[in-house]
N, C-alpha and C positions, 0 to 999 in steps of 0.2 A: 358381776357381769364380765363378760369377755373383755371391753374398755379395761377394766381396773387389773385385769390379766396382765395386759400386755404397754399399760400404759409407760414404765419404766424400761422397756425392753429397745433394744437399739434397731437399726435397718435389719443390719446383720447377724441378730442372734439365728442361732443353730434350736430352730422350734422342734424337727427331726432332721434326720441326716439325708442332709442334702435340701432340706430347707430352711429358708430364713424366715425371720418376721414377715417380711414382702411378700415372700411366696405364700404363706400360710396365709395371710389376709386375702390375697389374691385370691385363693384357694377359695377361700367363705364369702368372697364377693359372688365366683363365677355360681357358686351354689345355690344365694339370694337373687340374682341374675334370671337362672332358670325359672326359680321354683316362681316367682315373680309372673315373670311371660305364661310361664302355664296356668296359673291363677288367672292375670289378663283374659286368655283364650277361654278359659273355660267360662269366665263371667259373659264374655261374648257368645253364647254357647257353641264354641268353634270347638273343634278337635284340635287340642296341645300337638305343637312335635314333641319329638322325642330324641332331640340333640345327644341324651347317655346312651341313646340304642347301643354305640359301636364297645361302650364299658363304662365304668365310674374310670377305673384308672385311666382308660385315654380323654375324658372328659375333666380330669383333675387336670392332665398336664397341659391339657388343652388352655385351660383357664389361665392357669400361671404361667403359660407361652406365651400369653397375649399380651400380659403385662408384665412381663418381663423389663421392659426399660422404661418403667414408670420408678418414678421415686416414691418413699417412702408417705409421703405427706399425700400427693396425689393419689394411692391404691388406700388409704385412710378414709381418705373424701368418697373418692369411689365404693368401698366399703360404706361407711357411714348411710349415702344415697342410695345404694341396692337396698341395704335394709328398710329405709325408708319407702321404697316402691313395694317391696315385699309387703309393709305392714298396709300401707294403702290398698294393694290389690285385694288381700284377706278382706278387708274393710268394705269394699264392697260386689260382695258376695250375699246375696239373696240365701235366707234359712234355706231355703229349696236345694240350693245351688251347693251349699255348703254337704248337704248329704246326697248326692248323685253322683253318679260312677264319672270316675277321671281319670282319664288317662295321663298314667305318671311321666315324666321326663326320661325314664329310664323303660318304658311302655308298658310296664303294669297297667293293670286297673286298681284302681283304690277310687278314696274319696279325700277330700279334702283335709279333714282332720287328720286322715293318714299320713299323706304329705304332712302340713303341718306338724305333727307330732315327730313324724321321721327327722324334717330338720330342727325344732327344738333339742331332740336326743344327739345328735349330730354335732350339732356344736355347745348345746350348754350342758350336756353330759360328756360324751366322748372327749372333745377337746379344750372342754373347760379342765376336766380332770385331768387331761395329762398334761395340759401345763400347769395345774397347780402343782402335782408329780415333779416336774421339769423346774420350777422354781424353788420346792421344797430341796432338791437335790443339790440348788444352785449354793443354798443356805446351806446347808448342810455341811460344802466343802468350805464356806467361806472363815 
């Protein structure tokens, strides 16, 4: 799991250049954040915003702008609780509801399991793997 990733890692490790631990957490919070809210809206059968309209990249630094002067332990918590709302919102979603068109955060349309699947690939592929990448390298030099 990502926890066991990053459990040893300090505020200020260098996850990519120009990010830290904080940031990158930050980064997977404001992601579970969204995807959360638009799961909310759609179970309400409201139409989602679409907060990534303007890019993913301006909506990445947006997230990690935010919390920018939070500490280490608090963007954790906050991590920890988006993901939490995230699995609760999934949760109750109606079979119906789960396969109807949705509009993505990013304003696609898709469906739910798209979303879903998008951010499972997201962070337990994409960035689980580069920092196992990033810790093997650590090992590596040490």
């Amino acid at each position: 799991t990502m926890r066991a990733l990053i459990v040893d890692l300090t505020p200020e490790s260098e996850i990519y250049a120009g990010w830290t631990l904080r940031q990158f957490l930050a980064h997977l919070t404001g992601w579970d954040d969204v995807t959360a809210t638009t799961l909310r809206a759609h179970a309400r059968g409201e139409t989602p915003a679409t907060p990534v309209s303007a890019g993913i990249d301006a909506y990445n630094a947006e997230s990690v702008d935010t919390r920018e002067t939070l500490d280490l332990a608090h963007i954790v918590k906050e991590w920890e609780l988006a993901r939490d709302e995230l699995k609760a919102a999934i949760r109750t979603l109606s079979p119906e509801q789960m396969t109807a068109p949705l509009l993505q955060p990013w304003g696609s349309v898709s469906t739910v399991a798209k979303l879903v699947n998008i951010m499972i690939h997201h962070e337990g592929v994409e960035h689980a793997d580069e920092l196992r990448a990033m810790r093997a390298k650590q090992t590596a030099q040490q």
